[in-house]
Phi, psi and omega in degrees: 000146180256156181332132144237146208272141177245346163288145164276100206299357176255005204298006166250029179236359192261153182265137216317339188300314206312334204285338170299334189275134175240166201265167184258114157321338212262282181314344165292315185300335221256004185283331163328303196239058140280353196260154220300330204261004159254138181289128154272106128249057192246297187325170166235053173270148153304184170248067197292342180292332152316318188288143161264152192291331209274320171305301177308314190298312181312295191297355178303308186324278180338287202321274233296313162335298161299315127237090189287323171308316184291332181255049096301347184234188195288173155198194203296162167278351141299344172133170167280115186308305158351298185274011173288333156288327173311289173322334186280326175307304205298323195281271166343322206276339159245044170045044196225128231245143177196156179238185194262308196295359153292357200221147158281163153223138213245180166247095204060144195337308181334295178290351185272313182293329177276330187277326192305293197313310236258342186229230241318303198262136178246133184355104180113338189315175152263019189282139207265167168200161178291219181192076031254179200218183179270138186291336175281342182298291189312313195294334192280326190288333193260355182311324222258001159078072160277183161242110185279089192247159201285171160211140172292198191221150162241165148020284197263028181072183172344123183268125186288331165321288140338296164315290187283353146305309206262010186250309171287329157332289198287327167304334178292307202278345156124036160248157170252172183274142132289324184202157157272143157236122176246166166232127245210331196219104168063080180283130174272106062219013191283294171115006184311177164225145157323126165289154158292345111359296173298316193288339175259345170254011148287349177289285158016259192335283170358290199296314182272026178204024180002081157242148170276174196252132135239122207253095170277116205218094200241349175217071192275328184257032181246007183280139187248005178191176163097194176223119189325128197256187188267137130311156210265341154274309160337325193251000153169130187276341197307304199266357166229147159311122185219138182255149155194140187257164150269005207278313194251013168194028160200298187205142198266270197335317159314265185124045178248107150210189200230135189247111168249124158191177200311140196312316194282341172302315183302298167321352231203323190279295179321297170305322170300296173304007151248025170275339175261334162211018184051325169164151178307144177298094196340299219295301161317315143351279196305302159323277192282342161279349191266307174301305165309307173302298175285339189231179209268073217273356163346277170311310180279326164313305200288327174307318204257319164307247248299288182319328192290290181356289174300327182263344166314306208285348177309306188270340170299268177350292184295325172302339196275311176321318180248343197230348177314113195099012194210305203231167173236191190194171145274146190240080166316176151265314214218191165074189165270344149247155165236132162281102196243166211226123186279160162302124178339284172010295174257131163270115175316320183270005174269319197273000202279334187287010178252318171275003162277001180276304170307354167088031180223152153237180154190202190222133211258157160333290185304320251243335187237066183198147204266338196231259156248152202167135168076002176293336194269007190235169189232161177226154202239156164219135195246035175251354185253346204243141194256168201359290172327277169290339160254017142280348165290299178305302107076259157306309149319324179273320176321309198286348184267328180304283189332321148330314191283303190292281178341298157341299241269278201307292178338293183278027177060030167285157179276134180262118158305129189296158105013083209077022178241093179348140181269158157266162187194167188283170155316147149259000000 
């Protein structure tokens, strides 16, 4: 038998970027807590059980009826125009105004975030972010070897303050941001939203440091409480890029999402995609253009506010219950996460095999920062797991903190009283 190698034997053949790519904690984690006897609250899944099977089948049914040749075959690399009015709709219902020749159609956000890095940064660039931010964003970004620098977040999103800080920096040395990247609505994995306020003076900024904006916005029509603020493309098409998905308020699995911005960014959107997968899949396309058109896709988003709603307000509770005094958190409005933030001490990625012993999971902190960041904190997720079970995780994980804190006071960290803020750093 032959030897085996534990070194890569190609590793003076990849090209330097490789060294930049990092594997997704997240996706590393979930092969883990596939398994039936751990409670997840680490994914960032829809609750796709909501949809009924039979409303997809009727729209296979239509395709296929109607052209089974056409949702077989190749189709353009911006998308199937049909479903681009659809999109154009998905958009309108958040007063953001679009045309079918503004937008690509991409495979899934994702692929929107990888062609923006793959045409704007090049090895040494600048670009800002929030802090903490999404771990598929940091990864498409650091491939391409930028310098990332972070802005925290309070309450109200991003502190503008920060920004215009790290903007006039670089103008002093004579550089400039390729791009800002924000999540604007129930931010992941923070679940914060942008104030509208902040959102007109990041345009501000944007415009006196001509910098773009990119604006990601995957669960902008997932709100359950607050009051809706303008997208940030809505308030100027010139300076942001706006991602938007079908992942979160129709099928994560179709693999649909879409990229709008100014036509010359698009042509430059095209050409990557069509060196990367020549265009999205006609059958899928097709699918979801039959489904928008024909079904009640409204009904089912309002379907869907309501299950997050109830398990949002399901996981606030059992945190106050269990964890009130020890830890702090976020009260999203919308979306799929609370960001919850530990005594300085405890390292989330240190403590997660003792809550895989305890049977919960979550996705530890550090994981969504490009440089350090985020170690006392976890990030949660209520949208897939129902009452019940994340008042149970909850609970399992509240008994692995305490544990941690008991430890902790043993070696003599200072411990929080009962109704006593933990300290912890800016985030």
């Amino acid at each position: 038998m032959s030897p085996r190698f534990t070194l890569d034997p190609f590793i003076d053949r990849y090209a330097q970027r490789t060294q930049s790519m990092l594997s997704s904690e997240i996706r590393d984690l979930l092969a883990v807590t596939a398994r039936p006897d751990i409670i997840s609250l680490a994914g960032g899944l829809p609750f796709t059980q909501a949809l009924d099977p039979e409303t997809i089948m009727r729209s296979v049914r239509r395709v296929l009826a109607e052209d089974h040749a056409a949702a077989l075959q190749y189709g353009p690399t911006d998308g199937f125009a049909p479903l681009k009015h659809c999109i154009i709709e998905v958009m309108r219902e958040e007063g953001t105004p679009c045309y079918p020749e503004d937008l690509i159609i991409t495979n899934g956000a994702q692929q929107g975030l990888e062609m923006i890095s793959k045409i704007f940064i090049n090895p040494g660039d600048h670009i800002i972010t929030e802090a903490p931010t999404y771990v598929g964003a940091l990864n498409s970004f650091l491939s391409y070897q930028p310098r990332v620098h972070t802005i925290p977040m309070d309450e109200n999103g991003m502190i503008l303050d920060g920004l215009r800080e790290v903007l006039s920096g670089l103008s002093a040395e004579g550089a400039m941001a390729k791009f800002i990247y924000t999540i604007p609505n129930f931010q992941n994995p923070a679940g914060i939203t942008l104030s509208s306020e902040r959102r007109f003076g990041l345009l501000e900024l944007a415009n006196d440091y001509d910098c773009l904006i990119v604006e990601d916005n995957p669960y902008g029509m997932l709100r359950f409480g607050g009051t809706a603020a303008p997208t940030l493309r809505s308030l100027d098409e010139s300076r942001v890029i706006y991602l938007g998905t079908m992942s979160k308020i129709f099928s994560a699995g179709m693999r649909i999402g879409w990229v709008a911005a100014p036509h010359a960014i698009l042509d430059k959107v095209v050409l990557a995609k069509q060196s990367a997968d020549l265009a999205t899949s006609t059958f899928t396309q097709m699918v979801a253009h039959s489904y928008f058109t024909s079904e009640d896709w409204r009904g089912q988003v309002g379907q869907l506010v309501e299950i997050y709603r109830s398990r949002r307000d399901a996981m606030l509770s059992a945190l106050e219950e269990h964890l009130s005094g020890i830890a702090e958190w976020t009260h999203p409005e919308g979306g799929l996460f609370v960001w919850v933030i530990l005594p300085d001490f405890i390292k989330a990625s240190e403590m997660l095999a003792a809550a895989l012993d305890a049977k919960v999971a979550y996705v530890p902190g550090d994981g969504f920062y490009p440089h350090r960041g985020g170690e006392n904190c976890m990030r949660l997720n209520f949208s897939y797991s129902d009452i019940e079970t994340i008042h149970e995780g909850i609970k399992r994980l509240a008994k692995v903190v305490k544990r941690e804190i008991s430890l902790a006071g043993s070696l003599g960290f200072k411990v929080p009283r009962p109704g006593e803020a933990p300290p912890h750093d800016e985030q």
